[in-house]
C-alpha positions, -999 to +999 in steps of 0.1 A: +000+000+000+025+021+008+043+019-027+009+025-042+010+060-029+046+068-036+038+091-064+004+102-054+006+137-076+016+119-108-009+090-107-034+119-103-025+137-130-017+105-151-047+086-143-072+121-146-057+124-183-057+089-193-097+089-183-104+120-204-090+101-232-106+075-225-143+086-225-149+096-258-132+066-270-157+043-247-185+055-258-178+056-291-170+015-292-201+013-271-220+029-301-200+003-327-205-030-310-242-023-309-250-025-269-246+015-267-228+039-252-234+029-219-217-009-223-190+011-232-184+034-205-194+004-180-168-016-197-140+009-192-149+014-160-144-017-147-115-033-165-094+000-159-102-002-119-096-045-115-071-044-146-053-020-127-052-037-089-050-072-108-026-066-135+014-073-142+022-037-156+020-008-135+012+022-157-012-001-175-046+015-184-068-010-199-106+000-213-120-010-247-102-010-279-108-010-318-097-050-316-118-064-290-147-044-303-146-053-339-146-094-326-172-081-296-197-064-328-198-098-344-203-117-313-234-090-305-243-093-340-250-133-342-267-138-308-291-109-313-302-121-347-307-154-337-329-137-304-353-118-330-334-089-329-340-079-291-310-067-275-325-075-244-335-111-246-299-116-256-280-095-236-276-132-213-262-148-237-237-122-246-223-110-216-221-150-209-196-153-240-182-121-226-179-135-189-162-167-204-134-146-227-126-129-191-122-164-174-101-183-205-079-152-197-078-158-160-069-193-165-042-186-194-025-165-167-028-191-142-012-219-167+016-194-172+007-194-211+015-151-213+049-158-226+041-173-253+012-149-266+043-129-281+048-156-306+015-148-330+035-138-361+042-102-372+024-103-406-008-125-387-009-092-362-004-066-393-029-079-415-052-084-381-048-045-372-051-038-408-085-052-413-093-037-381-089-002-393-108-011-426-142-023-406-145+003-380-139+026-412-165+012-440-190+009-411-192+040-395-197+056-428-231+050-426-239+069-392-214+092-407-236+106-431-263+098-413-283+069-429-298+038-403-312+015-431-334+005-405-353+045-406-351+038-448-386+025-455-383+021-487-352-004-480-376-018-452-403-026-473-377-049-494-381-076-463-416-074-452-424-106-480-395-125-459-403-112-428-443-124-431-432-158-437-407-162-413-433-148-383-454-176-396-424-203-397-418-191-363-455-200-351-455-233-372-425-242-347-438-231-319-467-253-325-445-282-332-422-276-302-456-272-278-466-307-293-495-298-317-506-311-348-513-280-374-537-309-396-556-315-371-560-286-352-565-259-376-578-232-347-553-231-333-531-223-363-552-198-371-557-182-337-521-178-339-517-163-372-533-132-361-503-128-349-491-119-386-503-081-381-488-053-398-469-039-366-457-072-365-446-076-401-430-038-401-409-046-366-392-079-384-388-064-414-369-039-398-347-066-383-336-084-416-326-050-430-305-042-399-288-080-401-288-075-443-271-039-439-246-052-409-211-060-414-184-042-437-205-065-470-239-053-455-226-020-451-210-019-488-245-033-498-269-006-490-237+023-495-250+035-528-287+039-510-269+057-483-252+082-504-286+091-522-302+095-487-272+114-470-278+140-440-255+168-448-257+178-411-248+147-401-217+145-426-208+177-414-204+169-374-188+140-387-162+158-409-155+187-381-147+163-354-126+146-377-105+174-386-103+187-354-091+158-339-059+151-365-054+189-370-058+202-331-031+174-325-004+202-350-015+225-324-008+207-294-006+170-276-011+188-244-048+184-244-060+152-261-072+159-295-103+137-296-119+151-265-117+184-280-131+175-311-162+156-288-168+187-266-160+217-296-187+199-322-211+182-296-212+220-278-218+238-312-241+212-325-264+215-289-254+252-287-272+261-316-300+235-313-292+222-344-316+191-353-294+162-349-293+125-343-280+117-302-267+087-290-290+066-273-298+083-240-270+062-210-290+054-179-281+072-147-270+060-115-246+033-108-244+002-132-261-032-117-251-065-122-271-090-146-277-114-124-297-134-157-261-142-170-262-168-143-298-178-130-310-177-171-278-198-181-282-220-212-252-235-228-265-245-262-268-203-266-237-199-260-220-230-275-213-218-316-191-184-296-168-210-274-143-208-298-153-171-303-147-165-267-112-180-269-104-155-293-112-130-276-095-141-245-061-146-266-068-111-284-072-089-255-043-106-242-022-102-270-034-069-272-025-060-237+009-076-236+019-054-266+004-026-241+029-037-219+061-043-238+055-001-249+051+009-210+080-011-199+104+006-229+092+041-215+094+028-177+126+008-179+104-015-160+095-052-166+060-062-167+047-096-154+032-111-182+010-140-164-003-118-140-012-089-166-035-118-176-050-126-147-058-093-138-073-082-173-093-117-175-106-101-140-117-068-154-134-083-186-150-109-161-162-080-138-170-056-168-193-084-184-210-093-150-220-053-153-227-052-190-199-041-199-179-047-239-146-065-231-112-047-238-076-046-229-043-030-221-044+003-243-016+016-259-020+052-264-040+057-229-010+039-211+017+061-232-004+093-219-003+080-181+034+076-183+037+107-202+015+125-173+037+111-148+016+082-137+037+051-125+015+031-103-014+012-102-029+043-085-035+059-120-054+033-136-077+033-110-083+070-107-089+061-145-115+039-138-132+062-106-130+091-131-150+078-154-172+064-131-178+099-113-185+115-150-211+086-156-231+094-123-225+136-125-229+139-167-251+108-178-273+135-192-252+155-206-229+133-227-265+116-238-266+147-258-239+137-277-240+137-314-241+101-332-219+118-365-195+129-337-191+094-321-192+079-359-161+107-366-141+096-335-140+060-348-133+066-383-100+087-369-095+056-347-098+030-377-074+050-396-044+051-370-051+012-363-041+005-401-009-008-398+011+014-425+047+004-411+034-032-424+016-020-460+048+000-468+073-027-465+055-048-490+079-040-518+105-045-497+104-078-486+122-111-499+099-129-525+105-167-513+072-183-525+063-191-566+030-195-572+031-206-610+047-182-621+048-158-600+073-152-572+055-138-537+069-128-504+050-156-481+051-125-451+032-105-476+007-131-488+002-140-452-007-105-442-030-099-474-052-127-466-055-121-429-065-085-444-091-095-467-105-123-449-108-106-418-123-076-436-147-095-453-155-130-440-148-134-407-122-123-380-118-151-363-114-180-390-093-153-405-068-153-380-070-188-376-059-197-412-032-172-408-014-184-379-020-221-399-007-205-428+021-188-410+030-220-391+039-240-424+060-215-442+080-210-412+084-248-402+091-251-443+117-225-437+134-238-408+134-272-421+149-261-454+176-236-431+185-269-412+188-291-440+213-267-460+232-263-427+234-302-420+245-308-460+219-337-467+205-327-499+242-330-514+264-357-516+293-336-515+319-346-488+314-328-456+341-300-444+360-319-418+357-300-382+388-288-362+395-314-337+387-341-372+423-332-385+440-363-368+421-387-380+435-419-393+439-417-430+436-453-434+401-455-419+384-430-437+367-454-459+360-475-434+343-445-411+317-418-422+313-384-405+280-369-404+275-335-384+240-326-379+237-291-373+204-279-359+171-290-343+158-324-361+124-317-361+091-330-386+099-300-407+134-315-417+129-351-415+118-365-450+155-342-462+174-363-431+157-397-447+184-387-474+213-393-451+220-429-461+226-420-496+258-400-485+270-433-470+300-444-488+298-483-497+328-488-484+316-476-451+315-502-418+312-473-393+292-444-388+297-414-367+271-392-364+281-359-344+253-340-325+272-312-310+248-288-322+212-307-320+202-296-289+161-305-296+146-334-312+108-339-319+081-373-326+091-370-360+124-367-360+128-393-335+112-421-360+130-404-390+160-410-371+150-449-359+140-453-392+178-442-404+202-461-378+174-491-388+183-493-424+223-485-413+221-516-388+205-539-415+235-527-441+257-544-414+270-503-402+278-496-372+267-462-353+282-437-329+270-409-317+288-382-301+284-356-276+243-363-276+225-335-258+199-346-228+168-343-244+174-361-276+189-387-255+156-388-229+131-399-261+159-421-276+162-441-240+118-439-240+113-454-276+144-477-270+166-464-299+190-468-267+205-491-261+183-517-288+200-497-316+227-480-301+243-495-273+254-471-248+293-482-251+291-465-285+282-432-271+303-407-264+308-372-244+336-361-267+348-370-304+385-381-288+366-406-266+351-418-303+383-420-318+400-441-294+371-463-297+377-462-334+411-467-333+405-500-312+377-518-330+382-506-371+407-522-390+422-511-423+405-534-451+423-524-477+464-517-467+483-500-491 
């Protein structure tokens, strides 16, 4: 406690300035993910506060971010329209997924898994951010300019065919579900179908042209309607705020360019009573806990976002351990990475208990805390309390907020995610792939498709097949790096090593010196098959040094077996040399030792192997 308030005035000023920055930002992703501003603000609350006490890094401030909203919007997305398109009804089953990311988290902390999170490849992460940027861009255009094809009638009126029969498909199963025959009890059917009424017709309707007009595709779909039906107040708010924001920031960095462009344009736009489109109105008072996400509990509603939920676990904690690696460069500080886990698993948990959007560590709040002098805990959780003292004092107020204004705060957000550092290198980098004829750079291809799949398919499949993608070229790489290294693609003679010099001329023919040279691993094995070819015929002995293959995996291990197998049945004897401990520990468990290699014919040293040698290979053919 006492080293949480050894810098009381900078976590104040840090932590004060980090939650200015961070307000406009929260509600704007509360407006993108499609639970409000409010989820939001709740969830910044809370995963800055228990992030904070939790967490491995201490000038950490943690809230929502472009990321885990983007994969949070399609989560909201699917489990409202399979709930009729009522938030509320499933609001359960979404803070449920929510509550489950946060716990995956918990538990990859606990399992110690957060050093290995920095292992996703560069161009899976570029293409990732990439596509980010792109989605939160192409979809805010639309509240941008002020079209909701929802409010377009004429769009509306496009569904109302689909959405009479599907109100009646719906009754037809209810029927069946509740056990009743429609043949035979035509009353009833037609009792219910009254149901069919116009108010209803018009509400589904509306629906299916939300879920058709969702998405970047559904967004791209009704854009050419959008720009026929554009509010040029809207587009205007939207425009100011975004040049305020990246041209205040020539001005100044003092005062955070976003919240100025939120207050200047939301204050002009309210100041002159100008007719435009709020946010939806937050609820005042302090946030309550769904209790439903527990006592309404259903796992089949939950069970196609399991996987979903894991990827949001292992995205917020990429996310914040990036977060991290930044502070600690700033700091000269070293972050615990399992324990940043835990405690950002604990705010998402909280945050969704609350109803909350998940998040993580972010990077440009935490840079302004350290900046501000914040180097504590402390200022993450004045972060959170500050925010959670605007929400109680200025619900009202900032429920006067402009949509366009929110819509022009993401668009500047989804252009600084893009990841240019990664889009400029692309002539750059080393073409090592042909494709027919054409020769690619793998990293780039890699990054492109994470890009356009993400953008317009799916996120998470997207990353997915890029880390699958990733995986081969680099095991292909590796394996073809090892396999040049250990010479068994030619059957040149191998460069005798150093300490090789005095050995016997006479016996050469009789012994063969193979150096392997790197891990052996299922990557290089069907080039390490090769190595029997190199075997002279003259060849009784074989020595195969292992000075430098400190790792040896399943494959390898039966590509080797496989190798000394066919050497023992040509009547060759093998030695190995200076064998490390864990190649040794799966030889000794599949019995390579001592059934194929007897332990008197290995050695610690390659003198030890040539006095060996020396005593047990005779010259067959003396000058």
């Amino acid at each position: 406690m006492k080293n949480l308030f050894s810098n009381l005035r900078g976590d104040l000023f840090g932590g004060i300035t980090a939650g200015i920055v961070a307000l406009p930002l929260a509600l704007a992703f509360g407006v993108s993910s499609g639970l409000g501003p409010s989820a939001g603000l709740y969830g910044a609350i809370f995963i800055s506060f228990f992030a904070a006490i939790f967490g491995g890094t201490s000038t950490q401030i943690s809230g929502p971010t472009a990321p885990m909203t983007a994969v949070s919007m399609l989560v909201i997305a699917g489990i409202i329209a399979l709930n009729d398109g009522s938030v509320e009804k499933a609001l359960p089953a979404i803070l449920t997924v929510f509550l489950l990311a946060g716990i995956i988290q918990i538990g990859l902390g606990l399992l110690g898994l957060g050093k290995y999170i920095r292992y996703i490849p560069y161009p899976v992460v570029s293409g990732f951010m990439t596509a980010i940027g792109l989605i939160i861009i192409i979809t805010q255009v639309l509240p941008a300019i002020g079209y909701y094809p929802k409010e377009d009638r004429s769009f509306v009126d496009q569904f109302k065919p689909k959405a009479e029969a599907l109100i009646l498909e719906n009754i037809l199963k209810d029927e069946a579900n509740e056990g009743i025959l429609v043949l035979e009890d035509f009353k009833e059917t037609i009792q219910r179908s009254n149901e069919v009424n116009d108010t209803a017709i018009s509400e589904e309707a509306k629906t299916l042209a939300g879920a058709n007009a969702s998405g970047v595709l559904g967004a791209m779909r009704v854009m050419p309607r959008a720009f026929q039906n554009i509010s040029w107040l809207e587009l205007g708010l939207a425009l100011a705020t975004i040049i305020i924001i990246f041209g205040f920031k020539r001005i100044t960095t003092v005062i955070p360019s976003t919240l100025v462009g939120l207050l200047v344009v939301s204050g002009v736009a309210y100041g002159f009573d100008m007719p435009y489109r709020s946010i939806a109105k937050i609820p005042e008072g302090l946030p309550m806990p769904r209790m439903e996400i527990f006592t309404q509990f259903e796992i089949d509603s939950i069970r196609p976002y399991l996987f979903t939920a894991l990827t949001l676990a292992l995205l917020g904690s990429i996310d914040s351990l990036l977060t991290s690696v930044v502070a600690d460069n700033m700091t000269k500080t070293k972050h615990n990475p399992n324990k940043e886990l835990v405690g950002q698993g604990i705010g998402n948990s909280i945050a969704a208990i609350f109803s909350g959007i998940p998040g993580a560590g972010a990077t440009i709040r935490t840079v302004i805390n350290i900046k501000s002098g914040g180097k504590t805990k402390l200022s993450g959780m004045i972060a959170g309390v500050l925010l959670l003292f605007i929400l109680l004092a200025l619900g009202p107020v900032a429920s006067q907020i402009p949509a366009a204004v929110l819509a022009g705060i993401l668009i500047t957000v989804g252009i600084n995610v893009i990841d240019y550092k990664g889009l400029r290198a692309i002539p750059s980098m080393a073409k090592d792939v042909k494709l027919g004829p054409l020769k690619l750079s793998s990293e780039v291809v890699i990054m492109l498709v994470v890009m356009l799949l993400s953008t317009f398919w799916d996120l998470i499949y997207a990353v997915g097949i890029g880390m699958v993608f990733a995986s081969l070229m680099f095991m292909k790489k590796i394996g073809d790096l090892t396999a040049e290294r250990s010479d068994v693609r030619t059957l040149e003679k191998e460069r005798a090593w150093d300490d090789e010099s005095d050995f016997p001329k006479a016996l050469r023919e009789e012994v063969f010196i193979k150096h392997l040279k790197g891990p052996l691993f299922f990557g290089f094995t069907s080039d390490f098959l090769a190595l029997a070819e190199q075997i002279p015929d003259t060849a009784s002995k074989v020595i195969i040094r292992m000075d430098f293959m400190q790792y040896i995996d399943q494959s390898g291990l039966y590509a080797l077996e496989d190798v000394l197998l066919d050497l023992r049945n040509s009547g060759i004897d093998i030695l190995f040399v200076n064998l490390s401990k864990q190649p040794r520990y799966l030889m000794e468990r599949v019995d390579i030792i001592p059934d194929l290699i007897p332990p008197e014919q290995i050695f610690s040293s390659f003198e030890e192997c040539l006095t060996w040698i020396k005593a047990h290979v005779v010259d067959q053919n003396p000058s």
